[in-house]
N, C-alpha and C positions, 0 to 999 in steps of 0.2 A: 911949293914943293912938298914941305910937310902936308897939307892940304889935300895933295894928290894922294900923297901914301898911303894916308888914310883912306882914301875913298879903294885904294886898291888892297890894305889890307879886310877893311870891313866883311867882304864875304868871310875870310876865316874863320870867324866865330859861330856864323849860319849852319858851316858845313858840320858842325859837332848836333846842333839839335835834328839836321839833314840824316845824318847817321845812326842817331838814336831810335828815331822817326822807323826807319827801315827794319833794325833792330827789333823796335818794337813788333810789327808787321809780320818780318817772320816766328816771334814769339805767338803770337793771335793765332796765327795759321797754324800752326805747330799746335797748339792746346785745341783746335777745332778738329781738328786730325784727331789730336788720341781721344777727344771727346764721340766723335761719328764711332771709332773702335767701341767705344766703350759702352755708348747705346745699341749697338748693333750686337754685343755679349749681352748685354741685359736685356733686351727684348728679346734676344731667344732665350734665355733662361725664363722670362716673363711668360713668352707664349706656351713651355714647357709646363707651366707650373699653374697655369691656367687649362690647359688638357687634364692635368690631373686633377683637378680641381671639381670641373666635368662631373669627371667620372665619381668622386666622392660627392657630388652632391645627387648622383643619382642613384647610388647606393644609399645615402641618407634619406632620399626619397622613396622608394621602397620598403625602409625597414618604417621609415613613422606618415608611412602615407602624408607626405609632402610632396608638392608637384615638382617636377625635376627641371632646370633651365629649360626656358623657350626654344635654345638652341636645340636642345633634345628633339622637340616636338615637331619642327617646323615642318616636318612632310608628312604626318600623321594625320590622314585625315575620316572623318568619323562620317557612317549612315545611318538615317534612319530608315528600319524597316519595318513594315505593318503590311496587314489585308482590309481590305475594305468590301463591301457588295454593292453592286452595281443599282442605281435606283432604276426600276420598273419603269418602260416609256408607257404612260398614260396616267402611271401614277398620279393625281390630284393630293391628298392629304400626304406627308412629309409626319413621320414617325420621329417623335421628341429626341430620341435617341439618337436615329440617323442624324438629327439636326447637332446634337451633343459632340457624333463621332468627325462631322464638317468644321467645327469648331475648333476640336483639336486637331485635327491635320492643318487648319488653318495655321494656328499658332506653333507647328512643328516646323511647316514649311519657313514659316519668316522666324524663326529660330535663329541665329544667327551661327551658332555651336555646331549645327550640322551642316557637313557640306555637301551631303548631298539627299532627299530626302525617295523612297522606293515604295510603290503602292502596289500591292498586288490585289488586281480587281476583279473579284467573282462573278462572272458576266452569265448570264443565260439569252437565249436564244429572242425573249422577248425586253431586256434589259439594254441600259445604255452602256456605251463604250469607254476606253481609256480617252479619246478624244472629246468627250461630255464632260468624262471628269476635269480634265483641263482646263476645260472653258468653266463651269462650274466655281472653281477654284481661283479662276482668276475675276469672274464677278465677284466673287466674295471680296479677295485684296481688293477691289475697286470701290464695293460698297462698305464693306467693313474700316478699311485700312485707309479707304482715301489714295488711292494707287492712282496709276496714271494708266491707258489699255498698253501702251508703251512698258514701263516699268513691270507691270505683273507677265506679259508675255514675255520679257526678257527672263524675267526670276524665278517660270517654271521651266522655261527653258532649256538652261543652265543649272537647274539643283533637281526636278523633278524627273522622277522615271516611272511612269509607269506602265506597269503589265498584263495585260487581259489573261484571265486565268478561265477555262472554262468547264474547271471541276470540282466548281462548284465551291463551300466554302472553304480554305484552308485547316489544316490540323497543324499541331504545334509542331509535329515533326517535317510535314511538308514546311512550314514556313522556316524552321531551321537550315532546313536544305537550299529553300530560297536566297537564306541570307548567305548562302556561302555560294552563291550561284558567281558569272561572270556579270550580273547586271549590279551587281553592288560593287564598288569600286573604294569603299573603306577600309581602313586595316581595322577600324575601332567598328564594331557593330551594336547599334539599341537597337533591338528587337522588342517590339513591345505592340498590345494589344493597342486598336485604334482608335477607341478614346482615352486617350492618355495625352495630355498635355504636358510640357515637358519646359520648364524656366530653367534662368541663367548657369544654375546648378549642375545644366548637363555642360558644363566649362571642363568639368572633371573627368568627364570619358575619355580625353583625348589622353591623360594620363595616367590611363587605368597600368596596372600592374599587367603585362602579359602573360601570368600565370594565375591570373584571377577571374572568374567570371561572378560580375554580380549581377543582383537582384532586387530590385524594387517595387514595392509597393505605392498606393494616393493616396492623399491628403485626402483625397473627393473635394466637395465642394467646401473648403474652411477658408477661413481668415488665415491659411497661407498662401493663399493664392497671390501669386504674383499682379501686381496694379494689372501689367497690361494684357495679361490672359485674363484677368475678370472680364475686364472689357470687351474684349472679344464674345466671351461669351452672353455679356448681357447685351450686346448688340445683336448678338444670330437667336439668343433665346430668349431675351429679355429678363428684368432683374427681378421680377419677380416668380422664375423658373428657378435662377440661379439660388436663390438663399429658400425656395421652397422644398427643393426637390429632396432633402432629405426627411426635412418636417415631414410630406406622405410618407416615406416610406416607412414611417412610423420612428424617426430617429428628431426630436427634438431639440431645440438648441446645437442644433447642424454646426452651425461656425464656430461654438466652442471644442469641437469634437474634433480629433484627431484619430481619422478614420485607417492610416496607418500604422498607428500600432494596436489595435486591434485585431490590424489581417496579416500577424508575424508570419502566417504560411500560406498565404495568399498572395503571387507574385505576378505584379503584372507587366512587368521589363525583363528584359536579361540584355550583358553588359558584356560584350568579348570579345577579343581580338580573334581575328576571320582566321586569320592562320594558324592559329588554334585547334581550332575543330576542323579544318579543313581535313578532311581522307581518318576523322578518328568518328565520324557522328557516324551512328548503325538505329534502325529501328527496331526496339522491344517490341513486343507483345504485350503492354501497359495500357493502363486506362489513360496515362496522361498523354500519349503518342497518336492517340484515336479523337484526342480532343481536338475541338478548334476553337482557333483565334477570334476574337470579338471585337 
């Protein structure tokens, strides 16, 4: 009988760690409760505080030329724009120059910094077309670059535009015009003469100041040349054009020479946001409006 009792009081004891047990439970729940409140107040004060944050690091970018968050940036996208002249059909000899200005459209196009790149092609009557230039361009990425015919027709496809102009060759004013035309779809515009090559360095257009238009000058051919534009070049011109070509023109010691600043007012880019100058550009009666691009 004792025996029994005990086996009938034994649950007793159970039921107290049974109830604690539950106890506990709704305490848990209870403290996950005011904790979701409590994350749910600090992540909006977080996201608060990170908006303004934004905003103060783009104001700090600004005042000391710092790039402002990526977030800033992410639908900004930059063109390159240039003129080119069309090569003559029967043409045989290939002028060093033209070969110079193939080189760097080469290296502008596989740029990676532009998104989109604009050619405007001075064509005449007995000259090749916009669809020469393309094929053109895309032998090169195949011979130069090692492309696939795959790979290079997708990649001018998609970033190249360009324009059969048949008046001949551009002035600085016409190709201003150009850049603010509907074929350029950048908010960030480089306008720059056609041989100009153009390294990692155009990173920084996309977060130009939009109250800024700048202006740059070349290296030329120096020991700042970026590895893989040398290359380029000493593939389409060979390496002994590349480190010659200022020796002729009577400048020695070429690769020590930093041909930039020399030409403080000699400018061969310009740097602007298209909305900008859009409906403000007019044409003077100046010598530099009568000029053309090269």
């Amino acid at each position: 009988m004792t025996f029994s009792c005990l086996n009938i009081m034994r649950p007793a004891p159970r039921c107290y760690p049974t109830a604690y047990f539950l106890v506990l439970i709704v305490l848990i729940a209870y403290c996950v409760w005011q904790q979701h409140g409590l994350d749910h107040h600090l992540r909006g004060k977080s996201q608060q505080q990170t908006a303004g944050n934004v905003n103060v690091d783009q104001a700090i970018a600004v005042s000391n030329h710092l790039p402002p968050p990526p977030s800033a940036t992410r639908t900004i996208k930059v063109s390159y724009v240039t003129s080119f002249w069309a090569k003559v059909i029967g043409e045989e000899e290939i002028n060093p120059h033209r070969r110079e200005v193939e080189a760097a459209l080469l290296a502008n196009i596989h740029n990676t910094h532009f998104d989109q790149v604009v050619v405007y092609l001075a064509t005449e009557d007995n000259a090749q077309s916009c669809l020469d230039f393309r094929q053109a361009m895309s032998d090169l990425s195949r011979q130069v670059l090692s492309m696939t015919v795959d790979e290079s027709n997708e990649l001018l496809a998609n970033k190249v535009k360009c324009v059969d102009v048949q008046t001949g060759q551009s002035s600085y004013y016409q190709m201003f015009s150009n850049a603010l035309s509907d074929e350029v779809i950048g908010d960030v515009v480089v306008l720059a003469n056609a041989d100009i090559a153009f390294d990692d360095s155009m990173s920084l257009a996309r977060f130009l100041n939009p109250e800024v238009l700048a202006v740059l000058s070349t290296h030329g051919f120096s020991n700042k040349m970026a590895a893989n534009i040398k290359n380029i070049y000493e593939e389409m011109m060979g390496t002994d054009y590349v480190t010659d070509v200022e020796q002729r023109r009577g400048n020695p010691g070429s690769w020590e020479i930093d041909s930039c600043a020399g030409r403080l007012s000699s400018w061969d880019t310009w740097i602007f946001h298209k909305s900008k100058l859009t409906g403000a550009l007019k044409e003077e009666s100046s010598s530099v409006s009568a000029k053309q691009m090269n």
